[in-house]
Structure formats: structure tokens, C-alpha cells
N, C-alpha and C positions, 0 to 999 in steps of 0.2 A: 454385443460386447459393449462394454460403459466405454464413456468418453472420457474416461478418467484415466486411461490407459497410461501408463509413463509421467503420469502428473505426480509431480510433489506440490503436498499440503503444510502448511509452518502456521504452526499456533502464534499465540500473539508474543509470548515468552521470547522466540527465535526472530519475532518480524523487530520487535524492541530491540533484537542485541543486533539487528542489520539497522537499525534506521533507531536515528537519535531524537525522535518526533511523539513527545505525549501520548496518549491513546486518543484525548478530544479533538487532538490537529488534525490525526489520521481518520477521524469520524466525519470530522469536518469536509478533510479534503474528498473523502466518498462521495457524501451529501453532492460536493459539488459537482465530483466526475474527474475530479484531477487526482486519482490512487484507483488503484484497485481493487473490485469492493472485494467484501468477505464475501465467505462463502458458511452459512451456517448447517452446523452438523447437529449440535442438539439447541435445547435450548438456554442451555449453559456456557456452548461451547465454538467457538467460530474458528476459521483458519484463511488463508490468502494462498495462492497458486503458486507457489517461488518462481518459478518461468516468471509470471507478471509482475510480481514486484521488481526481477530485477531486470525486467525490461523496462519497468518507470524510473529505476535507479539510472540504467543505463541514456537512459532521453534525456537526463535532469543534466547528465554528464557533459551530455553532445549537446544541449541545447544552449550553453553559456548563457541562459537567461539568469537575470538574480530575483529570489525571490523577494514578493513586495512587504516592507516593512511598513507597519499601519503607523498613521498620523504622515505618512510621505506622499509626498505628490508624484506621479508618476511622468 
């Protein structure tokens, strides 16, 4: 049986209208390990886990950390 059982997939269209973040921020933040990466289906065409996005949404919530604005000292 796949491991995709019960999983929802959300193109980028639905990941934009959840989260107010560029495509290059959210490439960005992959790169780094802080989102959750894509998952790609063809080679046109990628998607993200809903479960894990909005368990990054839900950390970002609980974590009361602010995120860092460049040229600031931290």
C-alpha cells in the first residue's frame, strides 16, 4: 500500500492563498530546511503535504519567535 494513504497534496495556487510568502521566499526557506519541501509530480508540476504545512504554520504560531528582518542586528 503507498504511504500516501490519507495524505492531501495542495499545488502552489492553494499554498499562496494559505501563506502570504513569494514563491522565491518559500524556495528560499526549503533550501534552508525551514518549510516544507515540495514534493514533485511531474516536471512541471510540484505540490506540499497540507498536514506539513500546516504544522509549520502551526510552530510559527506557538513559537512567538519574530521573524528576522535583514540589515537588523539580532
Amino acid at each position: 500500500m503507498s504511504g500516501l494513504t490519507g495524505r492531501v497534496l495542495i499545488n502552489r495556487k492553494k499554498l499562496r492563498a494559505m501563506l502570504p510568502l513569494a514563491d522565491r521566499t518559500i524556495y528560499n526557506m526549503e533550501l534552508r530546511g525551514e518549510f516544507p519541501r515540495r514534493i514533485v509530480l511531474t516536471s512541471r508540476n510540484v505540490a506540499w503535504d497540507l498536514a506539513e504545512v500546516e504544522a509549520w504554520v502551526d510552530s510559527r504560531k506557538s513559537s512567538g519567535l519574530q521573524a528576522a528582518r535583514p540589515g537588523m542586528e539580532s
